[in-house]
KEVEXZA-803576 format. One record per residue (C-alpha): x, y, z. Coordinates in nm, 2 decimals, padded with zeros to 4 digits. Layout:
residues N
<u = X&v = Y&w = Z>
...
***
This chain:
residues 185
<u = 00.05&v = 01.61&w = 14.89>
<u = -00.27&v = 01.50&w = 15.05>
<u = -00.19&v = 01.66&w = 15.40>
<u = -00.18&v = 01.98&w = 15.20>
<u = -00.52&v = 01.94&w = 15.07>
<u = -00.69&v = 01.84&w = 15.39>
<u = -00.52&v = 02.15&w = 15.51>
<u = -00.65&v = 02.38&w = 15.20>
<u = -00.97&v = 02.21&w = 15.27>
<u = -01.03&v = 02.28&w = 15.66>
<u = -00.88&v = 02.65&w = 15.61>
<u = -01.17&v = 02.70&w = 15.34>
<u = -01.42&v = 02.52&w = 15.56>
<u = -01.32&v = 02.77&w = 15.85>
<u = -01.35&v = 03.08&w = 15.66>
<u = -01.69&v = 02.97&w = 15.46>
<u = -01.86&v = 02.90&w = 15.87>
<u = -01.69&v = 03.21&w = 15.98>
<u = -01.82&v = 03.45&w = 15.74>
<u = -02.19&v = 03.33&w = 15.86>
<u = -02.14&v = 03.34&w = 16.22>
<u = -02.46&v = 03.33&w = 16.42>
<u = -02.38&v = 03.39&w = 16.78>
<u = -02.59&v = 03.24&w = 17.08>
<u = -02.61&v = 03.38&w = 17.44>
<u = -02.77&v = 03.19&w = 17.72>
<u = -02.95&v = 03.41&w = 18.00>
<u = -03.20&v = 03.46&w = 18.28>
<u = -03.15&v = 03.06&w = 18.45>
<u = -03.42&v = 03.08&w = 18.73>
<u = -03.30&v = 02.72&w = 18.82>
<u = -03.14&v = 02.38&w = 18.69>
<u = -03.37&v = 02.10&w = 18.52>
<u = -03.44&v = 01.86&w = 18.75>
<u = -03.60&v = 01.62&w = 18.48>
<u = -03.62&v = 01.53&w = 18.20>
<u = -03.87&v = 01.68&w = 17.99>
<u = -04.09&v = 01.45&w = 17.80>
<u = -04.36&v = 01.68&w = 17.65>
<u = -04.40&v = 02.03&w = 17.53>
<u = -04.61&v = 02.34&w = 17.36>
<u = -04.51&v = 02.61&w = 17.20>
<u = -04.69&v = 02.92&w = 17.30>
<u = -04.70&v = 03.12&w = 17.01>
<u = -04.90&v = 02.91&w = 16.83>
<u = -05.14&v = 02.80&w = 17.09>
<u = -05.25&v = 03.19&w = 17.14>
<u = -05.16&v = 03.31&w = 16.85>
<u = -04.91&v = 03.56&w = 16.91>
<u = -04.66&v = 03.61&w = 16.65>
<u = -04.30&v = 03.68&w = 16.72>
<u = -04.21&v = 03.83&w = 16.40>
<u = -04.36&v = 04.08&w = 16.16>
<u = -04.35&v = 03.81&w = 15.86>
<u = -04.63&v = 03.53&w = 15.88>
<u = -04.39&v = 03.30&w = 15.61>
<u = -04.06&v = 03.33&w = 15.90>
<u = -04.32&v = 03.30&w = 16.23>
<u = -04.46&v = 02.99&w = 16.02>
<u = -04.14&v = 02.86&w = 15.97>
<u = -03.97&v = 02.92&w = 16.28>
<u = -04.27&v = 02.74&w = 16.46>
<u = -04.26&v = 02.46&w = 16.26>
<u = -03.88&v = 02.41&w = 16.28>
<u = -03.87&v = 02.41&w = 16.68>
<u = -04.13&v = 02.15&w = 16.66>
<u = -03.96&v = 01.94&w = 16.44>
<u = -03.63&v = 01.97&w = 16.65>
<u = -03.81&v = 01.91&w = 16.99>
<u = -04.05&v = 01.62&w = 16.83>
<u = -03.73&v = 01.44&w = 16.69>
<u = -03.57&v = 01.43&w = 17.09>
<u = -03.86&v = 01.19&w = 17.13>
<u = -04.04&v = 01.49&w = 17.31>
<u = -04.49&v = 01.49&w = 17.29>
<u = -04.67&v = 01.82&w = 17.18>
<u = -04.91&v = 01.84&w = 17.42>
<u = -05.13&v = 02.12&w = 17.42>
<u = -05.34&v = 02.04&w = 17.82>
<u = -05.06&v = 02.00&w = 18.06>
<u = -04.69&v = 02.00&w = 17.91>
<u = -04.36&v = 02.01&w = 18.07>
<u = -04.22&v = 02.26&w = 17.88>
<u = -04.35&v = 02.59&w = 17.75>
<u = -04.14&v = 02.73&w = 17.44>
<u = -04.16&v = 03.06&w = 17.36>
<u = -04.05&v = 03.26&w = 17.09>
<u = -03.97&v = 03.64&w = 16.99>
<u = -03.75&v = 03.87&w = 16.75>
<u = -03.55&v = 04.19&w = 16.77>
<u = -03.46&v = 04.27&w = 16.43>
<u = -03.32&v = 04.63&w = 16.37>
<u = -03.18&v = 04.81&w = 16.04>
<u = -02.82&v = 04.90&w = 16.13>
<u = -02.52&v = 05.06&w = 15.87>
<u = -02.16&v = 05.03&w = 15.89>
<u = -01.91&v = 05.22&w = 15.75>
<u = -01.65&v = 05.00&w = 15.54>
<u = -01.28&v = 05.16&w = 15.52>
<u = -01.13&v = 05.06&w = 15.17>
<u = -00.72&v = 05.07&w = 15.27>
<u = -00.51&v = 05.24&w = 14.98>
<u = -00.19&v = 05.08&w = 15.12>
<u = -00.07&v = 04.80&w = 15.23>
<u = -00.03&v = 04.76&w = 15.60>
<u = 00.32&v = 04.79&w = 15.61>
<u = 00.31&v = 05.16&w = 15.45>
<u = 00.32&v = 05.32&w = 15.17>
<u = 00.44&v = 05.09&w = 14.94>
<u = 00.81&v = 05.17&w = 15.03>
<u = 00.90&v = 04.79&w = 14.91>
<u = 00.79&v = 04.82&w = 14.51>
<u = 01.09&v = 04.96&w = 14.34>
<u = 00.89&v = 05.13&w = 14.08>
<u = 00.72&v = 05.29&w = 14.29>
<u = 00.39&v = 05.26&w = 14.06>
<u = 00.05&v = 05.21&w = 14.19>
<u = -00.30&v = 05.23&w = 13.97>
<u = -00.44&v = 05.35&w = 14.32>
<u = -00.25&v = 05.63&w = 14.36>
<u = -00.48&v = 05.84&w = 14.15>
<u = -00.78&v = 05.78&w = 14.31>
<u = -00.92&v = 06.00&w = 14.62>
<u = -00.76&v = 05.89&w = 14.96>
<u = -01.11&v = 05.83&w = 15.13>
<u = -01.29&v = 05.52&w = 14.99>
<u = -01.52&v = 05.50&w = 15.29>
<u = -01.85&v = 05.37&w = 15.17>
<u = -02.16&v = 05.20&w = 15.38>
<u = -02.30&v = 04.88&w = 15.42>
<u = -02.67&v = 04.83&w = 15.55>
<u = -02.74&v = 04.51&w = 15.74>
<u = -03.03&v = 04.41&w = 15.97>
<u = -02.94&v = 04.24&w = 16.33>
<u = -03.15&v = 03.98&w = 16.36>
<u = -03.23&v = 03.85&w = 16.71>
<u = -03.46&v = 03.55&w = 16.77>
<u = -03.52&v = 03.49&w = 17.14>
<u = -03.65&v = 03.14&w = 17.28>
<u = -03.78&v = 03.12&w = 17.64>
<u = -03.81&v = 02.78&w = 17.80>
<u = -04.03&v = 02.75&w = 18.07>
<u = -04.16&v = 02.49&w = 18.36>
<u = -04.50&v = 02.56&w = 18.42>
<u = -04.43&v = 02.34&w = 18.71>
<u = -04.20&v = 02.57&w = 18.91>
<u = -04.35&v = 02.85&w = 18.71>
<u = -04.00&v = 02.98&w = 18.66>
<u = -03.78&v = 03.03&w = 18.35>
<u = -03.58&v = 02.70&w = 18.30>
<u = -03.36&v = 02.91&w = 18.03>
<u = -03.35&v = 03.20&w = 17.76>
<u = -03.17&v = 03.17&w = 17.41>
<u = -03.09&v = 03.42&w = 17.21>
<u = -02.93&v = 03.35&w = 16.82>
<u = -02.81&v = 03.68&w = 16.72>
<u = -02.67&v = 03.74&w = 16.32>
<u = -02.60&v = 03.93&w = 16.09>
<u = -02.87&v = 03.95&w = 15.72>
<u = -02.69&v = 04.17&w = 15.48>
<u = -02.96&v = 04.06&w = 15.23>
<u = -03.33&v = 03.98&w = 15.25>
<u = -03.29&v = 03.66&w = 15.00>
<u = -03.08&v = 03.49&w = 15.29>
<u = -03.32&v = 03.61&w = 15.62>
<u = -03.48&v = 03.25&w = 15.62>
<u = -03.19&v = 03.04&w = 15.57>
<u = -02.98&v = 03.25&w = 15.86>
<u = -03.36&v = 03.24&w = 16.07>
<u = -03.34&v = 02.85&w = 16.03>
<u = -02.98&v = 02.79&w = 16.12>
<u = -03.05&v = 02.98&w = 16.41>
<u = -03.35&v = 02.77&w = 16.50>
<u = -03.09&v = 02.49&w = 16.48>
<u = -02.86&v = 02.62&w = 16.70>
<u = -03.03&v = 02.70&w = 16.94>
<u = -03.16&v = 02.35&w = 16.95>
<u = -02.87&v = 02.23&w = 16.98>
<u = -02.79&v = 02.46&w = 17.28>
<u = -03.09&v = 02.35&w = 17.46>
<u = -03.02&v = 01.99&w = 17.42>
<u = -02.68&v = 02.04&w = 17.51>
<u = -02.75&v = 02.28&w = 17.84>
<u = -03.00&v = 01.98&w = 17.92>
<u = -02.83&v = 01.67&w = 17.94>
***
């Protein structure tokens, strides 16, 4: 009985993380690291440029990639770093059409012997839309050494709703920490 639940449990765990997927693409390697990086800055806040629209997500999305990078044991140094991070979004307003199926997908309900079905009555198009934003953050890492592009990360999701923009901006900031530090060592 237990195997079953651990079972039930990990299919539920899979389809809550799929639902949310955030997908990241690694581009534009000038070269490999040749070191290992021991201090950094991150441009956007040095000159001030923002990479999205919203001061409260630029704010956050700032602050979270310096927690990340100061917690690899890595020094914010603003004079000579050796690692320049920087930041910028793509977000665009996008709408999908949603089919609504009347039947099953084995036809038309051949298989129910009464051959009674409350969706019978309705119209045969339910198409309706769904509006979403794509939400792209892109992260540039750079040596100002080689004065080439060490690596680019982009997180790319999905924000059907503006009350869950931040949390979906911060696990992206997470991943593509994680990316980084795994495309490092």
């Amino acid at each position: 009985m237990t195997q079953i639940k651990k079972y039930f449990l990990l299919s539920l765990l899979m389809v809550g993380t799929s639902c949310s997927s955030i997908e990241i693409f690694k581009e534009k390697t000038e070269f490999k690291p040749y070191k290992k990086y021991e201090s950094f800055v991150i441009l956007n806040r040095e000159i001030g440029h923002k990479g999205f629209p919203d001061d409260y997500l630029d704010a956050l999305v700032s602050d979270r990639l310096k927690e990340i990078f100061e917690s690899q044991g890595m020094v914010y140094e603003r004079e000579k770093p050796d690692l320049v991070i920087r930041y910028t979004s793509n977000e665009d307003r996008r709408e999908k059409e949603v089919y609504n199926n009347l039947y099953p997908m084995w036809g038309y309900r051949v298989w129910d012997p009464w051959m009674y079905d409350p969706r019978m009555f309705r119209p045969t198009n339910q198409n309706t839309s769904r509006n979403y934003e794509l939400m792209q953050l892109i992260v540039d890492f750079i040596d100002p050494g080689n004065e080439k592009m060490l690596m680019s990360l982009t997180a790319v999701s999905e924000v059907h709703n503006p009350k869950s923009k931040s949390k979906k901006l911060m696990q992206s900031v997470e991943k593509i920490g994680e990316t980084y530090i795994y495309h490092i060592k």
